[in-house]
Structure formats: C-alpha cells, structure tokens
N, CA, C and O atoms as a MOPAC input file, in Angstrom:
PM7 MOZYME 1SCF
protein

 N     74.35500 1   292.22500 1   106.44700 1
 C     75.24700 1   291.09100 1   106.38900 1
 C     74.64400 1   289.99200 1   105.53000 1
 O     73.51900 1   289.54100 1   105.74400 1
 N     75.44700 1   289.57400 1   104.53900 1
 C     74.98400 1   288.19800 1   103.96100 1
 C     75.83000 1   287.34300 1   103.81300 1
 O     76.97400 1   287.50300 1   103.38600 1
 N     75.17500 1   286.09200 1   104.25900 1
 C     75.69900 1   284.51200 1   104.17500 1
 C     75.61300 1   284.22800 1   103.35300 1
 O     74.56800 1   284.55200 1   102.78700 1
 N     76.75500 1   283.27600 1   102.48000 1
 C     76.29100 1   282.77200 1   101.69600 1
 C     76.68700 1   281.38400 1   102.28300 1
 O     77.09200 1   281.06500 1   103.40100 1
 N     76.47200 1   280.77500 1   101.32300 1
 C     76.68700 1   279.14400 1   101.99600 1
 C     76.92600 1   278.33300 1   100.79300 1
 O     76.12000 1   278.42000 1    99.86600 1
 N     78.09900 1   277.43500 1   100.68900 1
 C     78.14100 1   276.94000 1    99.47000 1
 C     78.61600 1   274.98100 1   100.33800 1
 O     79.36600 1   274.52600 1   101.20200 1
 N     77.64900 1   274.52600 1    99.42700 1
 C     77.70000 1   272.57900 1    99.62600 1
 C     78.88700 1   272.12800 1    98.36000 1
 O     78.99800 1   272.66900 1    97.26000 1
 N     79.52800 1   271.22400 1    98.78600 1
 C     80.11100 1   270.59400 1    97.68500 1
 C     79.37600 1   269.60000 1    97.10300 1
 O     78.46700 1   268.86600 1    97.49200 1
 N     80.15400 1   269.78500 1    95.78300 1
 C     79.39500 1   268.79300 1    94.53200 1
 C     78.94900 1   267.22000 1    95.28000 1
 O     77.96700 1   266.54100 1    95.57700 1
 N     80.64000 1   267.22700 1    95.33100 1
 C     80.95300 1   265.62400 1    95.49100 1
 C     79.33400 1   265.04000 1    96.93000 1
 O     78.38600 1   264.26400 1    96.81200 1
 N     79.89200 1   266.06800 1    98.26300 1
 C     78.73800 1   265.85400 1    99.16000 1
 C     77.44500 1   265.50600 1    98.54500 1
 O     76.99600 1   264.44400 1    98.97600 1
 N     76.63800 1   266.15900 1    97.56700 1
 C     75.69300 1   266.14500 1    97.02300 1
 C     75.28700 1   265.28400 1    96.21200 1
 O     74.11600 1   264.99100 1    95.96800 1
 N     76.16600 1   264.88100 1    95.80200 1
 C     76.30600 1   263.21300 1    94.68500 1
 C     76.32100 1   262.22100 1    95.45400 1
 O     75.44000 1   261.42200 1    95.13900 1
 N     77.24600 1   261.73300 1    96.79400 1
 C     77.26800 1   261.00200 1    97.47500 1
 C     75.96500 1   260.61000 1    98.44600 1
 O     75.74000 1   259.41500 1    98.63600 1
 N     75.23200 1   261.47800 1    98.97000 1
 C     74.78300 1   261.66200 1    99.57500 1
 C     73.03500 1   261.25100 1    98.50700 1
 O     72.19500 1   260.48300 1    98.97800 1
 N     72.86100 1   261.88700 1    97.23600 1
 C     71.84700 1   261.39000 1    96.60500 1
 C     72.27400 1   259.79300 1    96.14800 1
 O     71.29600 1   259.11100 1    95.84300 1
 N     73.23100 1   259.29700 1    96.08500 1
 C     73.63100 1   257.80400 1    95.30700 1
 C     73.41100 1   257.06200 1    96.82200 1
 O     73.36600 1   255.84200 1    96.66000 1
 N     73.28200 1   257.39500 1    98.03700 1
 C     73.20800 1   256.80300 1    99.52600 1
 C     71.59800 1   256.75600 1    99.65500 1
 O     70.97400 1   255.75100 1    99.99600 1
 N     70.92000 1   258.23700 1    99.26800 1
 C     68.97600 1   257.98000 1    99.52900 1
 C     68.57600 1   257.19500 1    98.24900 1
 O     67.52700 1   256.58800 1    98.46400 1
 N     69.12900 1   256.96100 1    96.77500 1
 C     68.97500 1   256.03300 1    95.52400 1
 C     68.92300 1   254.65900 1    96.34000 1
 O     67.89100 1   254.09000 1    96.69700 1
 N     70.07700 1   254.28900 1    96.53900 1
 C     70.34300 1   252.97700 1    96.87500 1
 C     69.67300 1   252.43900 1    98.25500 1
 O     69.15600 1   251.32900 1    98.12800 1
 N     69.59300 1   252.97400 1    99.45500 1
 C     68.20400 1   252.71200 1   100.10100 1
 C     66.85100 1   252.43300 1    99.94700 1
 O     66.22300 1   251.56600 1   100.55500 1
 N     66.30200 1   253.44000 1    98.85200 1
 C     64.97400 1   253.52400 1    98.51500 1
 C     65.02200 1   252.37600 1    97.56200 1
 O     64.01900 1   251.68800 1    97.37600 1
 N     66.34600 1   252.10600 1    96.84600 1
 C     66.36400 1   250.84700 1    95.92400 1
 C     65.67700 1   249.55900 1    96.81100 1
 O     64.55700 1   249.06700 1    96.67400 1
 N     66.78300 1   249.18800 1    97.79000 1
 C     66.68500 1   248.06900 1    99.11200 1
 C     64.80600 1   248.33900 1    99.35700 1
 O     63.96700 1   247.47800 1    99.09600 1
 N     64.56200 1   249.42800 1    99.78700 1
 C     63.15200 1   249.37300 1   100.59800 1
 C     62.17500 1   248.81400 1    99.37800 1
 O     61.35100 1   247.92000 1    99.57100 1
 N     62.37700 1   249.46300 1    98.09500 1
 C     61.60900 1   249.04200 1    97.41700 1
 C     60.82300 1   247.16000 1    96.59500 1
 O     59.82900 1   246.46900 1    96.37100 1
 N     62.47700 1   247.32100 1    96.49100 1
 C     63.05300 1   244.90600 1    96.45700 1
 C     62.55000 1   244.26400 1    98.03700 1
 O     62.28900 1   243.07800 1    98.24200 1
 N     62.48900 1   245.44600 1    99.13200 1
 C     61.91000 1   244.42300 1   100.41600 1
 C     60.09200 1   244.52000 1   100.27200 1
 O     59.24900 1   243.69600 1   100.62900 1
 N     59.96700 1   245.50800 1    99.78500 1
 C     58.29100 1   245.60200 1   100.23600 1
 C     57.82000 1   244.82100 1    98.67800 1
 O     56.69100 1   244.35700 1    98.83800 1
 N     58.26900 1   244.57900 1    97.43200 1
 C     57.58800 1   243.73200 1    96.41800 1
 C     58.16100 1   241.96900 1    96.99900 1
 O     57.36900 1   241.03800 1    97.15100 1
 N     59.38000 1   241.89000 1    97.19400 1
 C     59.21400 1   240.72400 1    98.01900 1
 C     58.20300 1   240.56500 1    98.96000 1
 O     57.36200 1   239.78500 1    98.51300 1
 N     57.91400 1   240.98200 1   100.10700 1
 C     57.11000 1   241.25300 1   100.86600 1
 C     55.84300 1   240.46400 1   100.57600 1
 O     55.27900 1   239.50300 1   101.09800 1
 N     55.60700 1   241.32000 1    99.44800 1
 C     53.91700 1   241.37200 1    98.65400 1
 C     53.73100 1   239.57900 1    97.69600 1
 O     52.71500 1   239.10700 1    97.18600 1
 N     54.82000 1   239.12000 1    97.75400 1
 C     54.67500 1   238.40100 1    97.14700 1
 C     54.95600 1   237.04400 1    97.60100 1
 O     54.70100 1   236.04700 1    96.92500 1
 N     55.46600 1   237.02500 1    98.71500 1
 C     55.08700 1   235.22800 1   100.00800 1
 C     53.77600 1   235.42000 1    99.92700 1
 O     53.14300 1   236.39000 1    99.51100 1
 N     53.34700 1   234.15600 1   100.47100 1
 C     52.41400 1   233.24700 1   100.38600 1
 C     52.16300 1   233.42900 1   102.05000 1
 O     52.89200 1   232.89900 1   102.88800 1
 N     51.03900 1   234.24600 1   102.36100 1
 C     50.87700 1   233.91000 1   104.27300 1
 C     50.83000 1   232.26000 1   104.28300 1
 O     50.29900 1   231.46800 1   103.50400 1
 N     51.73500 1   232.03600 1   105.68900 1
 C     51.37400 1   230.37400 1   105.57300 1
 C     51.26900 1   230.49800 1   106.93700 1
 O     52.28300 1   230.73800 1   107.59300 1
 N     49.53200 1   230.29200 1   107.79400 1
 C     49.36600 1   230.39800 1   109.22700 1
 C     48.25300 1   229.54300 1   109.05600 1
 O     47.59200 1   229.42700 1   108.02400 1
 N     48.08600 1   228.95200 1   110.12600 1
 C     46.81900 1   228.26300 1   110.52100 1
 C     46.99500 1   226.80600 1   110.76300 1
 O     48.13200 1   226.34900 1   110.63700 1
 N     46.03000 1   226.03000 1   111.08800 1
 C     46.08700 1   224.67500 1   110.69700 1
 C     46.29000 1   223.89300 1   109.87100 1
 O     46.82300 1   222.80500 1   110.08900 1
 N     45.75900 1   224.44800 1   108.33300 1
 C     45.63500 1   223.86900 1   107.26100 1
 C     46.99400 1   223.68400 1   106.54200 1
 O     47.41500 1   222.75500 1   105.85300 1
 N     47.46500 1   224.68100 1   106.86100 1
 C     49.39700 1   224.97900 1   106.71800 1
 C     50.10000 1   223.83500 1   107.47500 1
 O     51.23400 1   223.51000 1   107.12100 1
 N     49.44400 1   223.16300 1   108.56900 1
 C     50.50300 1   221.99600 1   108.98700 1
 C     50.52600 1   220.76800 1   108.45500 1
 O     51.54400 1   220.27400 1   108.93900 1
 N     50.00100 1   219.92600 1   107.71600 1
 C     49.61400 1   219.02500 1   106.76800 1
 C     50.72300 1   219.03600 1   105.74900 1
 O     50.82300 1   219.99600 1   104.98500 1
 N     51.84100 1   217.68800 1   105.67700 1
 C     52.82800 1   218.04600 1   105.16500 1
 C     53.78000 1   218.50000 1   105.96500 1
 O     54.82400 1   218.76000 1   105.36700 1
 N     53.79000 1   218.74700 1   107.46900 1
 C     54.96200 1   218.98800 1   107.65300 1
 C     55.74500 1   218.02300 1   108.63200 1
 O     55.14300 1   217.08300 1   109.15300 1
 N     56.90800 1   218.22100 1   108.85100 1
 C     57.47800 1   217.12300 1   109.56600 1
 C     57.45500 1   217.40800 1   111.57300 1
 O     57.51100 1   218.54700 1   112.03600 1
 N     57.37800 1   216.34300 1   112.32900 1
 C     56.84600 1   216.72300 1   113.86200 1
 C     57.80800 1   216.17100 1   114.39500 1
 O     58.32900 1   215.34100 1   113.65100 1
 N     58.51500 1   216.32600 1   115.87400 1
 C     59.37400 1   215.59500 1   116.45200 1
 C     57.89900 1   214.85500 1   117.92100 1
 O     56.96700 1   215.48000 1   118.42600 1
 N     58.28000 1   213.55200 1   118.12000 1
 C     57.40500 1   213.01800 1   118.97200 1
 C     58.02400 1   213.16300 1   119.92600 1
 O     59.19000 1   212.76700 1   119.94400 1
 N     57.32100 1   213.92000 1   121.29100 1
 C     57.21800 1   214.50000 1   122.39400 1
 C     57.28900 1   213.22900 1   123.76000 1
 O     58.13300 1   212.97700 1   124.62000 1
 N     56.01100 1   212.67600 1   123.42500 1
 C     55.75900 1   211.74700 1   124.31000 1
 C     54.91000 1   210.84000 1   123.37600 1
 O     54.02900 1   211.11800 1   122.56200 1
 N     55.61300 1   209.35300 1   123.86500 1
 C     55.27900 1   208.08100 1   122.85400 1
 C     53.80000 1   207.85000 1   122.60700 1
 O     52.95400 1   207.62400 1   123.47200 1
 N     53.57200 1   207.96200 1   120.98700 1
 C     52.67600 1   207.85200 1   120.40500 1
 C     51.85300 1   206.17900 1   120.25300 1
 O     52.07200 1   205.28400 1   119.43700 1
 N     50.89800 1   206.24400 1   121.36000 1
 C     50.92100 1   204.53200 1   121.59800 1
 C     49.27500 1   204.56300 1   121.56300 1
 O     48.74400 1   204.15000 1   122.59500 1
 N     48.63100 1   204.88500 1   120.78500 1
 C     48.81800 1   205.17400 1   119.25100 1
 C     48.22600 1   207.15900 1   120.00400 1
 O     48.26100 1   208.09100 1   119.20100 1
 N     47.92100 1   207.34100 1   121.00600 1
 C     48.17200 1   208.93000 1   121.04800 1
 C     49.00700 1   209.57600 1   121.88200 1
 O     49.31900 1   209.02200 1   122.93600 1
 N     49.45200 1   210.70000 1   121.60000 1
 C     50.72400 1   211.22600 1   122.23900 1
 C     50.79300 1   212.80900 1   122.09700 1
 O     49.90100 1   213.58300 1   121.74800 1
 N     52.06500 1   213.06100 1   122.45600 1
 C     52.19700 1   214.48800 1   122.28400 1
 C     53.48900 1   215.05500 1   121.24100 1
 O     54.51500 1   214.38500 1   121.36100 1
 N     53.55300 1   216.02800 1   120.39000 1
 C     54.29600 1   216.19400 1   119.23900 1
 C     54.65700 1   217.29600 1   119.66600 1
 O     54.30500 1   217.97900 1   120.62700 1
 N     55.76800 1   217.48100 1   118.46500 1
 C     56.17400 1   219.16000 1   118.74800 1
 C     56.47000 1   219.74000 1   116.99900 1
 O     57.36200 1   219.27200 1   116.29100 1
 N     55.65900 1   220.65500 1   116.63300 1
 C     55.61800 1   221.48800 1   115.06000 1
 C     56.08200 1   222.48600 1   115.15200 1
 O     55.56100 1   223.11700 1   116.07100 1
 N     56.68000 1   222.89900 1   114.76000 1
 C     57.35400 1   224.05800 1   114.39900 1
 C     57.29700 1   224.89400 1   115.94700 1
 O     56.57700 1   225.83900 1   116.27000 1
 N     58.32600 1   224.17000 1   116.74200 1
 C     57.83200 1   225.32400 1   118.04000 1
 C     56.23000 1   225.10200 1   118.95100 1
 O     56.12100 1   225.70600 1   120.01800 1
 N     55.36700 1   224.45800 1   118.59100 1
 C     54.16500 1   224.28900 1   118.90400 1
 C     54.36400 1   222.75800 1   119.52200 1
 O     55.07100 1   221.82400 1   119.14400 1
 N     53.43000 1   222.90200 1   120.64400 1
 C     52.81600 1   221.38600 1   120.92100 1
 C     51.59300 1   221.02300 1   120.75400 1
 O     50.75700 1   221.80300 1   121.21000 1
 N     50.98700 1   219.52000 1   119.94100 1
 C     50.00900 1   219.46900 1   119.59400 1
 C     49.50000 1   217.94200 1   120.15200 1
 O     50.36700 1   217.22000 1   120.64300 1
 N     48.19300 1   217.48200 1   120.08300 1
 C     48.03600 1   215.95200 1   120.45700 1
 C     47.88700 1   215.67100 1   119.45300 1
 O     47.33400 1   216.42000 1   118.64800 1
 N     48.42400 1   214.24200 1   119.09200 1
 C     48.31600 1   213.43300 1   118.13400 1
 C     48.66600 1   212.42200 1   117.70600 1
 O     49.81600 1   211.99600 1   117.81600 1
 N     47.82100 1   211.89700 1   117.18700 1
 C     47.03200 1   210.30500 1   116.91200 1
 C     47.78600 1   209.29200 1   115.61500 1
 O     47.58000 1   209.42200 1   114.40800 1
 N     48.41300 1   208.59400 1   116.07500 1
 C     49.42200 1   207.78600 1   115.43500 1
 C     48.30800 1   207.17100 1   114.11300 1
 O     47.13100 1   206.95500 1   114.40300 1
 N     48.82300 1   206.92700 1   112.67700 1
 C     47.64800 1   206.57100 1   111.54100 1
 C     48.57800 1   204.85500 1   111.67400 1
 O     48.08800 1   203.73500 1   111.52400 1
 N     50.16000 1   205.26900 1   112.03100 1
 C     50.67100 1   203.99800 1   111.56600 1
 C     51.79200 1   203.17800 1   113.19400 1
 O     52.97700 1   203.25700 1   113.51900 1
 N     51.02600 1   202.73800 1   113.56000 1
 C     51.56900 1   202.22700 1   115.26200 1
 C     52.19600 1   203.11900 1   115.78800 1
 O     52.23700 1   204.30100 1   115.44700 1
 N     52.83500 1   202.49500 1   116.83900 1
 C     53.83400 1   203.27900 1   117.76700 1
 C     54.55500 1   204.61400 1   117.24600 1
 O     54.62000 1   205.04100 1   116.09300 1
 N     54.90800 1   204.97300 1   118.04600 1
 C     56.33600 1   206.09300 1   117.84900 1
 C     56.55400 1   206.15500 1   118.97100 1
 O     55.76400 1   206.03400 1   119.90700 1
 N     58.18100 1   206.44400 1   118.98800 1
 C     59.20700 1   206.70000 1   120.29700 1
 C     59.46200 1   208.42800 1   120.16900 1
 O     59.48100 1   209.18500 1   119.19800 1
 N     59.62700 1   208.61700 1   121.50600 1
 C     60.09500 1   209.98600 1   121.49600 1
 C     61.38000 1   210.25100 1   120.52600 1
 O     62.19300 1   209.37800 1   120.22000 1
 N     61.40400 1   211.06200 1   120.27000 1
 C     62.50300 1   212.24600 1   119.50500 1
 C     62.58700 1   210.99200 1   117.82000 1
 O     63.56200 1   210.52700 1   117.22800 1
 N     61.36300 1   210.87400 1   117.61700 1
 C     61.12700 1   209.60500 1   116.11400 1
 C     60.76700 1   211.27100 1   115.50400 1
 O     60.54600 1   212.33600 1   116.08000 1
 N     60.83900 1   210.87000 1   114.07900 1
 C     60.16800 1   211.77500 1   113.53500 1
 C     58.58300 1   210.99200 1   112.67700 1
 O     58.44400 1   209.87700 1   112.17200 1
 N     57.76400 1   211.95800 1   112.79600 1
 C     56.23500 1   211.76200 1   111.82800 1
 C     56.24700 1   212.94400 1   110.93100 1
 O     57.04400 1   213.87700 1   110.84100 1
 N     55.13500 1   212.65500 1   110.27900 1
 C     54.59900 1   213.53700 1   109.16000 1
 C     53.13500 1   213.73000 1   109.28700 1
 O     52.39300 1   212.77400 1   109.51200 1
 N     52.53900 1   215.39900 1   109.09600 1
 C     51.46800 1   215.07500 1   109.76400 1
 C     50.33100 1   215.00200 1   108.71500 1
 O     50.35900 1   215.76300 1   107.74800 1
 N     49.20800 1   213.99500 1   108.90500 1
 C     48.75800 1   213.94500 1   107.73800 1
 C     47.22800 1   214.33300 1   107.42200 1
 O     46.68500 1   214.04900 1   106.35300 1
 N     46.46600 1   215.15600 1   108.69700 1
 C     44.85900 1   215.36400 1   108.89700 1
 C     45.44500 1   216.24500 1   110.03100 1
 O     46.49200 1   216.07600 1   110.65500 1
 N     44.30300 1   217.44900 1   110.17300 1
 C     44.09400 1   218.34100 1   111.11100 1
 C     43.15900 1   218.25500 1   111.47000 1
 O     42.31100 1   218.76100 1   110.73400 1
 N     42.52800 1   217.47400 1   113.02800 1
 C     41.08300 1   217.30500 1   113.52900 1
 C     41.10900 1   217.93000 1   114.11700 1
 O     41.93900 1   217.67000 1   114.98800 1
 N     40.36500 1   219.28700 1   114.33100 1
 C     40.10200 1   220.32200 1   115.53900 1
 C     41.57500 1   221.07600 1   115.73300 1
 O     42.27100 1   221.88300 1   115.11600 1
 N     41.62900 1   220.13700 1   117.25900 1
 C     42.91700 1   220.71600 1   117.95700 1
 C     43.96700 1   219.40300 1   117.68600 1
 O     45.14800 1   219.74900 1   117.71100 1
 N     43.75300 1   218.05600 1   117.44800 1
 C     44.06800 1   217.35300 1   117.15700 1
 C     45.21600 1   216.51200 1   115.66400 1
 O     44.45100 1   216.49100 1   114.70000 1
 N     46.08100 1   216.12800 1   115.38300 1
 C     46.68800 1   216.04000 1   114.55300 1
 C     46.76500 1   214.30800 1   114.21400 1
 O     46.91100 1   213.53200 1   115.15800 1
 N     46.66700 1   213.86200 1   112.97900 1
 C     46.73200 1   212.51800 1   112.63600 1
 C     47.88600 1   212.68800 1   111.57900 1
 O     48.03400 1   213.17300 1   110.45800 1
 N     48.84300 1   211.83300 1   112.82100 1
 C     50.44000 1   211.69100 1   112.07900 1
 C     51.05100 1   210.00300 1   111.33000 1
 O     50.51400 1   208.98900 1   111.77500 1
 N     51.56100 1   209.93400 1   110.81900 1
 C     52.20600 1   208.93600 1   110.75800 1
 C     53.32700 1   208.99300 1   110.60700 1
 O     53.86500 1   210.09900 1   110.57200 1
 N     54.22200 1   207.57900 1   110.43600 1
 C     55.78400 1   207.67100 1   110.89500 1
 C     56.55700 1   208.09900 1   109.40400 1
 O     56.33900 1   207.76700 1   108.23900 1
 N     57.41100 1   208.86300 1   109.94800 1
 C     58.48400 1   209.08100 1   108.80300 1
 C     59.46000 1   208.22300 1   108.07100 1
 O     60.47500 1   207.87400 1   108.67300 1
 N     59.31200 1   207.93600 1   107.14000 1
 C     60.20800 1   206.89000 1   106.49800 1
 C     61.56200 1   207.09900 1   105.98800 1
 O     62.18500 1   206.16300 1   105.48800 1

C-alpha cells in the first residue's frame, strides 16, 4: 500500500509568509531590545520628578517612580501631593527641591 500525500501550494505560501513575518517582529524586538539604555539604580533618579508624601519641613517622605524615599528639602517647605525635583543621591537619602 502507498500513501501519497499531497499539501497545497497556497497552504505552503501562507503559512511560510506567517513564520517570515514573525521572525520579522522577533527580530525588530530583540535589536530594539539591545539598544535602550538600562536605567536602574540611584544615579538614574537625579532629574526626576517626586510627589511629596509627607511635608518636607525641611525632611520628609517622597514618592519616585513607585518607590518611597527620605528626603531633604535644598529649597524650604513642601506640602504633600507638591511636586520636587530630585537633585543629589546621599546613600539612602535624596536632596530635592521644589518644582517650578
């Protein structure tokens, strides 16, 4: 007894233009990928903007990106939900001043 077995064209075209265009996508995600900038650590928060937690008189508590940090007012007061900018990373510590 013999089988034969026959695929259609069209199946075969469709089906290679579907693994093309995937491997296209995977390829544009992993050179993107390769090419951000890691941005982690402390040194990365400098420059960024903080919502004040608890009133900065002249130290308090902030909130960065999701994070809570202590920190030390450069320019008086701040009220809660003020915005700062943060401008020194001491330790665990942050030296903010007010947003203008």
């Amino acid at each position: 007894m013999n089988f034969v077995y026959y695929v259609s064209p069209w199946f075969i075209a469709i089906a290679s233009i579907i693994i093309a265009v995937f491997l296209v996508f995977v390829v544009i995600w992993v050179v993107r990928a390769h090419q951000r900038q890691v941005s982690a650590g402390r040194e990365d928060l400098v420059g960024k903007t903080a919502v004040v937690e608890t009133a900065l008189n002249p130290k308090g508590l902030v909130l960065v990106e999701g994070e809570h940090w202590t920190a030390v007012s450069d320019g008086g007061w701040a009220q809660p939900e003020e915005e700062v900018t943060v401008t020194k990373v001491e330790g665990l510590k942050l030296r903010v001043t007010k947003k203008e």
